[in-house]
Backbone bond lengths (Angstrom), bond angles and torsions (degrees), N, CA, C in turn:
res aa  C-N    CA-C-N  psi(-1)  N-CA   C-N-CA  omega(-1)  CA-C   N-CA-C  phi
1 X - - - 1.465 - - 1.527 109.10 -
2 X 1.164 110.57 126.43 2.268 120.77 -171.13 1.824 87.82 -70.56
3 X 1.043 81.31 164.06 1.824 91.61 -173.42 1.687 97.49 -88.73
4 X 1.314 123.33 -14.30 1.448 105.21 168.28 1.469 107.57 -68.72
5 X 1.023 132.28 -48.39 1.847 140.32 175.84 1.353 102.04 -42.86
6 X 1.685 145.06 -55.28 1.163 142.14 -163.31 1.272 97.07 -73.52
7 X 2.012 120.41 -40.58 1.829 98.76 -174.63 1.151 98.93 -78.72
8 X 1.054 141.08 -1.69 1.741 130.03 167.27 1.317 131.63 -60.64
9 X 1.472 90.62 -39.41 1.680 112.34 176.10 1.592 104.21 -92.51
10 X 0.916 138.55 -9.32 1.465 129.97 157.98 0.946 113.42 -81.29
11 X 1.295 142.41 -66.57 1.433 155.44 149.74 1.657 83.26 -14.88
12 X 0.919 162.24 -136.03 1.580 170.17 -98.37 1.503 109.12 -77.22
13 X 1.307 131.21 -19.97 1.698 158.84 -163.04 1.998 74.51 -91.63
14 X 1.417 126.17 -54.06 1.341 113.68 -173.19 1.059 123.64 -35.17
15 X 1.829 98.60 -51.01 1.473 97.36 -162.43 1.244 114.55 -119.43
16 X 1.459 117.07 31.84 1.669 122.79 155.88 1.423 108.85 -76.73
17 X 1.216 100.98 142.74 1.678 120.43 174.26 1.570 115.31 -52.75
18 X 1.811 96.87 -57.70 1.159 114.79 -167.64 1.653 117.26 -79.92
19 X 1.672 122.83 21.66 1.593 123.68 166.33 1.179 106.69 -130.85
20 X 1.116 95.15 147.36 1.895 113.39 178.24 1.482 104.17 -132.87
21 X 1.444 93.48 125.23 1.544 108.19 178.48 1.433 119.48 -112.61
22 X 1.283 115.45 72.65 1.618 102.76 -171.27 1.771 102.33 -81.50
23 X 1.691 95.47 155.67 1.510 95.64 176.47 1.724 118.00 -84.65
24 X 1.140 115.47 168.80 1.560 119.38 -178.61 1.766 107.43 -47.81
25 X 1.212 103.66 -51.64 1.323 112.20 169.27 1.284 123.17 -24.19
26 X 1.804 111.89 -85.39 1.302 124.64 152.93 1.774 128.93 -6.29
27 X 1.207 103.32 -60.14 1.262 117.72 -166.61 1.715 100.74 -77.63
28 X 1.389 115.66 -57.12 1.493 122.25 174.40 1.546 114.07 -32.26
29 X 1.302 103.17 -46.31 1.246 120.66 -159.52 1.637 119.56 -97.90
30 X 1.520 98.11 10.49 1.779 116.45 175.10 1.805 99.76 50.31
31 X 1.566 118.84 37.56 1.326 112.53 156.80 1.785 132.82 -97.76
32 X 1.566 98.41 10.02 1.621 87.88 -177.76 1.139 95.63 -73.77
33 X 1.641 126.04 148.37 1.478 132.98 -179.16 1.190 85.32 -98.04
34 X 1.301 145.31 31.57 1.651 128.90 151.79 0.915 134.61 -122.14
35 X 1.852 86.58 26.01 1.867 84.51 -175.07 1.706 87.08 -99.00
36 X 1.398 91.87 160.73 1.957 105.40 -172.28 1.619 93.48 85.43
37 X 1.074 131.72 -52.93 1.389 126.26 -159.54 1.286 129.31 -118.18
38 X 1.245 92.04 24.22 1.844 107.23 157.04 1.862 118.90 -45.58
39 X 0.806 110.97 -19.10 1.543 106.81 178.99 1.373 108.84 -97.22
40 X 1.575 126.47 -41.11 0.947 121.39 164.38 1.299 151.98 -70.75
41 X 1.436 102.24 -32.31 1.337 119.57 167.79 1.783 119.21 -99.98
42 X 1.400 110.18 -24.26 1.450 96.83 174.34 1.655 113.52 -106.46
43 X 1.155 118.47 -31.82 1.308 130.64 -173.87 1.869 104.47 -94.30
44 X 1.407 132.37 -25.70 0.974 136.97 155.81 2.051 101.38 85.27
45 X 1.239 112.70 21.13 1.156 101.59 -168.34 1.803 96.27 -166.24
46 X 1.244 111.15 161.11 1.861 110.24 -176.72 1.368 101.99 -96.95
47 X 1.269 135.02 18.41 1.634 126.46 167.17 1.464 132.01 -59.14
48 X 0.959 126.59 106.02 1.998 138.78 -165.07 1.592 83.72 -17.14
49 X 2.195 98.03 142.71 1.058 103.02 170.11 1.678 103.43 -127.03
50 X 1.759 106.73 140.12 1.291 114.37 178.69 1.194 114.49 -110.19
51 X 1.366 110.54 143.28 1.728 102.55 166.93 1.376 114.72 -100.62
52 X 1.859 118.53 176.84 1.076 110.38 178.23 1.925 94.06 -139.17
53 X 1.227 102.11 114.39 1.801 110.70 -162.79 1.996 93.93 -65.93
54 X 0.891 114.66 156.91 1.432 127.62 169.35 1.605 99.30 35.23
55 X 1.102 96.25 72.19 2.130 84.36 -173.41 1.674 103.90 -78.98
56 X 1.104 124.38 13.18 1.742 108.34 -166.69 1.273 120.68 27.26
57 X 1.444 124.91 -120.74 1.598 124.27 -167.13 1.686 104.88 -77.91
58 X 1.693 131.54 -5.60 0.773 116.64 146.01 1.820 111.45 120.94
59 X 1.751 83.88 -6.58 1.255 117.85 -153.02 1.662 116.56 -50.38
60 X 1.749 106.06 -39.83 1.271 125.50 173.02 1.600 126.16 -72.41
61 X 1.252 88.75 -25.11 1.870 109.98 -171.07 1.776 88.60 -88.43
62 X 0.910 141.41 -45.53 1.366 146.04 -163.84 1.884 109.74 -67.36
63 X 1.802 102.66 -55.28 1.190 105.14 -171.65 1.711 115.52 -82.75
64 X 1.831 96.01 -12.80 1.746 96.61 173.03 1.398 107.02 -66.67
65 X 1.558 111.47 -36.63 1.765 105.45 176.82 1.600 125.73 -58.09
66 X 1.406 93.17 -27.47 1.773 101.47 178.93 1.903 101.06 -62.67
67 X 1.574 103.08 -45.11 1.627 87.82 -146.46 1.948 91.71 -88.66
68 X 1.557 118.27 1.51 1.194 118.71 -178.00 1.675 125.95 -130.96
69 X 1.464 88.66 70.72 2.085 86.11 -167.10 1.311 109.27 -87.71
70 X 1.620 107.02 33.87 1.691 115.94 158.49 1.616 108.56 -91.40
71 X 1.316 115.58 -27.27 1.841 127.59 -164.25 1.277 90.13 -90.51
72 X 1.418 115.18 169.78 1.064 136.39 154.57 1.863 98.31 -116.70
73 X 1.458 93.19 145.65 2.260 104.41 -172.47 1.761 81.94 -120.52
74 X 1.723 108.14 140.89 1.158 113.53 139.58 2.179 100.63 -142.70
75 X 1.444 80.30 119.91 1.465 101.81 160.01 1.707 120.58 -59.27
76 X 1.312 108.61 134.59 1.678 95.46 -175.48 1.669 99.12 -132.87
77 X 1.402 111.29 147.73 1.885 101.43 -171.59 1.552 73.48 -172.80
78 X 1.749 98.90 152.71 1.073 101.54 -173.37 1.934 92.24 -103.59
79 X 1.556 136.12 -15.42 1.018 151.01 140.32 1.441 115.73 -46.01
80 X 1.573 116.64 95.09 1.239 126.68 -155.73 2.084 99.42 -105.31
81 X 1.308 98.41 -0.64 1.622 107.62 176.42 1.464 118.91 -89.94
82 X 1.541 105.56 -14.35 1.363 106.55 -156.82 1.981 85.46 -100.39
83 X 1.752 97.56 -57.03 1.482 93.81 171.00 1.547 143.48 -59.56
84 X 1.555 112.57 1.19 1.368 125.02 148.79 1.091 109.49 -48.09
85 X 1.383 136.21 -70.87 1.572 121.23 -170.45 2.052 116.37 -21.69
86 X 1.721 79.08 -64.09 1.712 101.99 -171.83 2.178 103.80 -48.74
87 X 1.295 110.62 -68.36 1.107 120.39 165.85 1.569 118.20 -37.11
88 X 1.209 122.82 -49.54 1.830 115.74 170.40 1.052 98.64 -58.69
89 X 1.642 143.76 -75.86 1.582 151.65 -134.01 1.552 86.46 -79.64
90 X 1.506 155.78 -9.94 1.210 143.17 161.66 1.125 109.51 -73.79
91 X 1.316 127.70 -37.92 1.385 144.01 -166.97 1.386 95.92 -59.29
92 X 1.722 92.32 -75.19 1.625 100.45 -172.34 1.568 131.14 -49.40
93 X 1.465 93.15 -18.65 1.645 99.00 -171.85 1.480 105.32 -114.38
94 X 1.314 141.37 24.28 1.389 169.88 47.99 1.580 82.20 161.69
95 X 1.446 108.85 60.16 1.882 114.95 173.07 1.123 104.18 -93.96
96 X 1.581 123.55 110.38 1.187 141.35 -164.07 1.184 114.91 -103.65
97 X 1.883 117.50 -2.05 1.232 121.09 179.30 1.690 111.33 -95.73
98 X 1.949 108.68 -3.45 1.321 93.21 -167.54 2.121 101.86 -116.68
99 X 1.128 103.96 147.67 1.693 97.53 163.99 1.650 108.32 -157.46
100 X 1.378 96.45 -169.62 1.641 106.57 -144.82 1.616 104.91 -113.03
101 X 1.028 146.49 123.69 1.550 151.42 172.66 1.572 92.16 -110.12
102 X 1.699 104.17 131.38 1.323 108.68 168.67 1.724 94.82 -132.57
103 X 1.317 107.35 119.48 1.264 132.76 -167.04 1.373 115.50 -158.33
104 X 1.645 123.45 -176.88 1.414 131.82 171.62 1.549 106.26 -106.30
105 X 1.234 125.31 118.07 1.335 122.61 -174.39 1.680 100.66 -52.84
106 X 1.349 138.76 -19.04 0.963 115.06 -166.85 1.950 109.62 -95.98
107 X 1.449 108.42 30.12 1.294 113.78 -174.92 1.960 84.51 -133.09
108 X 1.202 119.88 43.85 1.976 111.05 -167.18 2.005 76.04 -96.79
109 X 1.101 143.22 -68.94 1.174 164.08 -155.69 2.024 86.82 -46.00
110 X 1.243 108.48 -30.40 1.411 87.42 -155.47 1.855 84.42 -115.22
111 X 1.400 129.93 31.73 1.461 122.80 166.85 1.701 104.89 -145.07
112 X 1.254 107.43 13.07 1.358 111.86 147.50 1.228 131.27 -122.02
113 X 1.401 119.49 145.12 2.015 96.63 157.28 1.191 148.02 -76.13
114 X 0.773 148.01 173.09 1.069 154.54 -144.81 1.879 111.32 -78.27
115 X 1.256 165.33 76.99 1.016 156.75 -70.56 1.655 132.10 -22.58
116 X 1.304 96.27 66.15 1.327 126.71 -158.41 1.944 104.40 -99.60
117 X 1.449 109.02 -32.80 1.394 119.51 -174.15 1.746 100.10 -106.56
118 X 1.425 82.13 136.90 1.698 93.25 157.90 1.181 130.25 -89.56
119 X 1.495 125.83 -58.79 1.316 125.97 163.17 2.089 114.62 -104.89
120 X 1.286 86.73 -172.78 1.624 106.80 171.91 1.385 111.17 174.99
121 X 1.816 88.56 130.49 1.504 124.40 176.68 1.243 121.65 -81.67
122 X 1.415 148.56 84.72 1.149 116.21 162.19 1.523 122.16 -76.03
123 X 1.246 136.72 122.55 1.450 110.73 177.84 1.539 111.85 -125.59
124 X 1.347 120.49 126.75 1.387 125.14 169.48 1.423 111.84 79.75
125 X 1.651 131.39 42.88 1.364 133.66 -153.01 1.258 86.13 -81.95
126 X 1.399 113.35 175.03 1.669 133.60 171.15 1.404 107.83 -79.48
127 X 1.118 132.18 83.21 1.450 133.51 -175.21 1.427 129.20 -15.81
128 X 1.580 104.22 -34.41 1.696 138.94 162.40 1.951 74.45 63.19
129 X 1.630 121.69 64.84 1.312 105.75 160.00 1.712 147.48 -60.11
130 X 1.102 107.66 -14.89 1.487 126.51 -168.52 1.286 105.23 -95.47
131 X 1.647 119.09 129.94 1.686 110.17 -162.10 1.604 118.43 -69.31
132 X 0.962 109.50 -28.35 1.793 105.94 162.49 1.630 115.58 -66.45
133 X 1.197 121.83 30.24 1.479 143.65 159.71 1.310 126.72 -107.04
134 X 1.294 89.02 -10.30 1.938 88.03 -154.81 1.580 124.45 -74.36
135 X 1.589 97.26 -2.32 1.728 103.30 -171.72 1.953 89.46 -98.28
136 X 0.977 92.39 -15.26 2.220 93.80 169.62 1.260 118.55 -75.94
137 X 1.280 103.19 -7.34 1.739 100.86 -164.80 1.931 91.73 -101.16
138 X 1.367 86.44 137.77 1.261 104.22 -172.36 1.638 142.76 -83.38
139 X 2.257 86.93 5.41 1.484 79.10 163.87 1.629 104.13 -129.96
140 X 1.403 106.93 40.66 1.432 126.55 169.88 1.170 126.53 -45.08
141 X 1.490 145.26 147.97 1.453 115.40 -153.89 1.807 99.63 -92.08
142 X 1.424 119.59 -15.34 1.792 107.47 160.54 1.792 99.56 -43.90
143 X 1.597 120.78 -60.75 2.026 112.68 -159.56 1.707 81.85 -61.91
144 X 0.927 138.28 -50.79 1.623 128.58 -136.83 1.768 84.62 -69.67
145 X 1.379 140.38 -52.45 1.062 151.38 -179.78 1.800 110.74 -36.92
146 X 1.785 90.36 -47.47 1.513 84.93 -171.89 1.872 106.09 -94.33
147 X 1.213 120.33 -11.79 1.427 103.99 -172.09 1.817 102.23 -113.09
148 X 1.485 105.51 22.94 1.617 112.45 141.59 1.670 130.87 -82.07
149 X 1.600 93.99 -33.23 1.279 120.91 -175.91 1.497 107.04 -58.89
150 X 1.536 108.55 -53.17 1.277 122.65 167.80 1.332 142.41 -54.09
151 X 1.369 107.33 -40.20 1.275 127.48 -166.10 1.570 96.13 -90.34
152 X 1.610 95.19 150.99 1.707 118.67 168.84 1.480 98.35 -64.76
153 X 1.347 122.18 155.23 1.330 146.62 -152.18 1.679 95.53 -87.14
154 X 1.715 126.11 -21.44 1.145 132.32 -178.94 1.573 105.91 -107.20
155 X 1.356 114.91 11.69 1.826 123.05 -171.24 1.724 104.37 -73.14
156 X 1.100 80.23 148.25 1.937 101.49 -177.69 1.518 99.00 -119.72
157 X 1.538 103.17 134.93 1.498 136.21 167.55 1.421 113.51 -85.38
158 X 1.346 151.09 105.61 1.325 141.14 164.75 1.635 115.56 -108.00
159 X 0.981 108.74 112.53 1.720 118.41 -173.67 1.843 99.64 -109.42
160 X 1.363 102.21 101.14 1.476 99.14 166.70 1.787 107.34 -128.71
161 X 1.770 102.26 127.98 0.975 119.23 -178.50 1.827 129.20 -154.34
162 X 1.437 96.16 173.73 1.870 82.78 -172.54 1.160 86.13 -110.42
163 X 1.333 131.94 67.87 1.564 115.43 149.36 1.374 95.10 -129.81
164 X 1.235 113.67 154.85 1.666 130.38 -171.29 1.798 91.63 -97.59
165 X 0.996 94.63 -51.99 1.933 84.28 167.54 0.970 144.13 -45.22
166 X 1.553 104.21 -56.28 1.671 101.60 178.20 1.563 113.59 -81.94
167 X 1.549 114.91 -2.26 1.735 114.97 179.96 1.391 93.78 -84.20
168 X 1.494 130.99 -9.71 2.002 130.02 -158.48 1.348 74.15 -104.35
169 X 1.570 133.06 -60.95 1.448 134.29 -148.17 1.471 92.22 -48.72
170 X 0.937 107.84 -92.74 1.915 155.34 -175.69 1.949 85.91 -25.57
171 X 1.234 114.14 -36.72 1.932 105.97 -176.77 1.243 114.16 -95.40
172 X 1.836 109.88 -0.99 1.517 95.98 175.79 1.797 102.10 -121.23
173 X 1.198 112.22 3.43 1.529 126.87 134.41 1.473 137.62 -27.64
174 X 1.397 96.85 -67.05 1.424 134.98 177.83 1.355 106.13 -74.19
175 X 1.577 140.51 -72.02 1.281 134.51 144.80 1.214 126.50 -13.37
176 X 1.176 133.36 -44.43 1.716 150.54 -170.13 1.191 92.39 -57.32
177 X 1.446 119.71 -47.21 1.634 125.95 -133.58 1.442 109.85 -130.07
178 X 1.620 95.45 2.19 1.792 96.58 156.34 1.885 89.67 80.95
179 X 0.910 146.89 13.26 1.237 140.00 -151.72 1.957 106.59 -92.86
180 X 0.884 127.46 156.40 1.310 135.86 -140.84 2.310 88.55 -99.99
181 X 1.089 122.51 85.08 1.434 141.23 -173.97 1.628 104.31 -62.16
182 X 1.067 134.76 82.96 1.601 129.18 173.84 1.453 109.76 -38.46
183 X 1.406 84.11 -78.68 1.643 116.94 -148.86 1.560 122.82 -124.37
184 X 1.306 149.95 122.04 1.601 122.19 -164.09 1.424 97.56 -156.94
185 X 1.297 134.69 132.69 1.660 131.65 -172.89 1.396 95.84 178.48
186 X 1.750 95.82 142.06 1.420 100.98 -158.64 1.505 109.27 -108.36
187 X 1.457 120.86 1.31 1.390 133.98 150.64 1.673 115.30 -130.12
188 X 1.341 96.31 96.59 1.839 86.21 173.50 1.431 121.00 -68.36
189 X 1.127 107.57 -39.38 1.783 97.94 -173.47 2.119 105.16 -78.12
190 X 1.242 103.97 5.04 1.561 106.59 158.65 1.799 123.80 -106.82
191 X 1.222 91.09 24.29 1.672 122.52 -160.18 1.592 114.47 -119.86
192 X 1.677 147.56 78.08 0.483 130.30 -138.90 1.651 112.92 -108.18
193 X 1.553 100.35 14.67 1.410 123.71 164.87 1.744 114.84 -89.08
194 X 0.955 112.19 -28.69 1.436 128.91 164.08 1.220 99.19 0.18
195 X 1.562 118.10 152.30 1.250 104.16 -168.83 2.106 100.72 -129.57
196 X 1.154 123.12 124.17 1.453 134.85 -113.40 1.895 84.53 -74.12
197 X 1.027 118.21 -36.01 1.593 125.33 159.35 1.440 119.18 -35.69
198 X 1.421 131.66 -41.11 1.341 138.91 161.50 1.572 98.24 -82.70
199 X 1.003 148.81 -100.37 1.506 148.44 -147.56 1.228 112.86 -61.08
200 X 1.431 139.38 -3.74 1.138 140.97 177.86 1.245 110.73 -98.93
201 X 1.061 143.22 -24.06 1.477 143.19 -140.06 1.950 82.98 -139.19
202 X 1.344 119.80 130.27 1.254 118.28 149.83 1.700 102.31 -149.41
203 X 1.433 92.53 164.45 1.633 108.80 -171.57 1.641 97.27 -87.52
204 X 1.763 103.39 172.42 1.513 109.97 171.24 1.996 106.84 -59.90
205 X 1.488 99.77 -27.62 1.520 71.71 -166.28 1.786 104.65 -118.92
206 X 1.178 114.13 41.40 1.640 150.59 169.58 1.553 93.26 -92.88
207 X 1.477 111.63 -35.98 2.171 96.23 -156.10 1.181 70.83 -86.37
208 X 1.295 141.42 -34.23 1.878 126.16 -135.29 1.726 98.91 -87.31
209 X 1.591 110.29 -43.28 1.574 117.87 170.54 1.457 105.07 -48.26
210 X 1.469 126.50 -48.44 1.451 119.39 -171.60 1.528 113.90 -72.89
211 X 1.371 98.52 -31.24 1.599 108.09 171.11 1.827 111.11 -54.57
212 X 1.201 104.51 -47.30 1.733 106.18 -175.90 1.708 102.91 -87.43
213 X 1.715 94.95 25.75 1.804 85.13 178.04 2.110 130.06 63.95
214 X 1.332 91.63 22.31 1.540 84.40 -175.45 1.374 106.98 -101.83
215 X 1.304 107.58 164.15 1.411 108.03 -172.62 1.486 119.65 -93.83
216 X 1.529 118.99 139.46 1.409 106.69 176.52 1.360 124.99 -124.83
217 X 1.809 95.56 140.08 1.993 91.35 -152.39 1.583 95.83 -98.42
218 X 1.317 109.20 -175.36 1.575 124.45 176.11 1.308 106.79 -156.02
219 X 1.663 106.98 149.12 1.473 109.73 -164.14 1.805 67.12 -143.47
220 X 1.892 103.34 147.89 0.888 121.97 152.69 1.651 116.67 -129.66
221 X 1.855 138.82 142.92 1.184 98.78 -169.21 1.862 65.68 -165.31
222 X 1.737 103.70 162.25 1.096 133.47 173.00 1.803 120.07 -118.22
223 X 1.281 122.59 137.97 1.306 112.87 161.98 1.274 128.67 -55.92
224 X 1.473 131.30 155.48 1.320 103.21 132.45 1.142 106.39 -124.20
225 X 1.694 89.06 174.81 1.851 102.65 -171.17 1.305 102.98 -126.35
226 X 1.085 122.01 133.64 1.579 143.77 164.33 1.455 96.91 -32.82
């Protein structure tokens, strides 16, 4: 994408309804007035709210709103060019349950409250394999720390991805820590329990992994709390 196309799509990210761009500042400084009140003030209604971690074009966060106009979806990416796509096609298709956070997942703890989320998506993270990565990887036990903090005491984690690593990492994580294991399979679409939320919905670059034959796993998992 030419860098005139990205200021286009920022420039236009202004004046959608459905994105909120708070600065690092903001967030550091416990000033978004929407944290606690995401239902009320942005979503306008108390219907369970899910996130979708690194949403890229937005693609997953967009079509969960189609098949669920009980939830409220907000996509979060700190790449606010890529999630324009997702943000126009809500617009256009006047889905009022889904919107866009462009932020650093590692500031999510400080723009929500405190069991404020119902679910969370990670889908297709950057594995960040190499050990001078490991505080990037997104189900590291610093994120697991902050999107317990967040989450309702009955909140669900869904990690679906094509790396065989971070589904092994991320399950002996979870094991470590006694943590409450839903769901776990290391090819869903060779899975015929699959659960129609994972196998129904894939991204542009979900068909292309299946195209080169790779396998794609799913982890479902719950906290517990003392």
């Amino acid at each position: 994408m030419g860098s005139k196309n990205k200021l286009k799509r920022f420039k236009e990210n202004e004046t959608f309804e459905n994105v909120i761009q708070p600065t690092r500042d903001e967030a550091e400084k416990d000033a978004l007035h929407l944290k606690g009140n995401w239902r009320k003030e942005f979503f306008k209604n108390e219907n369970p709210i899910v996130l979708e971690l690194g949403c890229g074009k937005g693609e997953y966060s967009i079509e969960l709103a189609r098949r669920h106009p009980d939830k409220n979806f907000l996509g979060i990416d700190i790449k606010g060019a890529r999630f324009w796509r997702g943000a126009k096609t809500a617009l256009e298709e006047n889905l009022n349950n889904v919107g866009f956070l462009r932020t650093q997942i590692e500031l999510i703890d400080l723009l929500f409250a405190e069991n404020e989320v119902d679910e969370i998506w990670i889908t297709f993270p950057d594995p960040q394999i190499k050990y001078k990565r490991t505080k990037h990887r997104l189900t590291n036990l610093d994120f697991l720390d902050k999107y317990k903090k967040i989450l309702k005491h009955e909140g669900v984690v869904h990690l679906k991805t094509d790396s065989e690593f971070m589904h092994g990492y991320t399950l002996g994580l979870l094991h470590g820590l006694s943590e409450d294991i839903e769901y776990a399979h290391h090819d869903v679409y060779g899975n015929e329990h699959s659960p129609e939320d994972v196998i129904g919905i894939q991204t542009y670059y979900e068909s292309q992994y299946l195209e080169k034959d790779k396998k794609i796993t799913y982890l479902r998992f719950k906290f517990r709390y003392a």
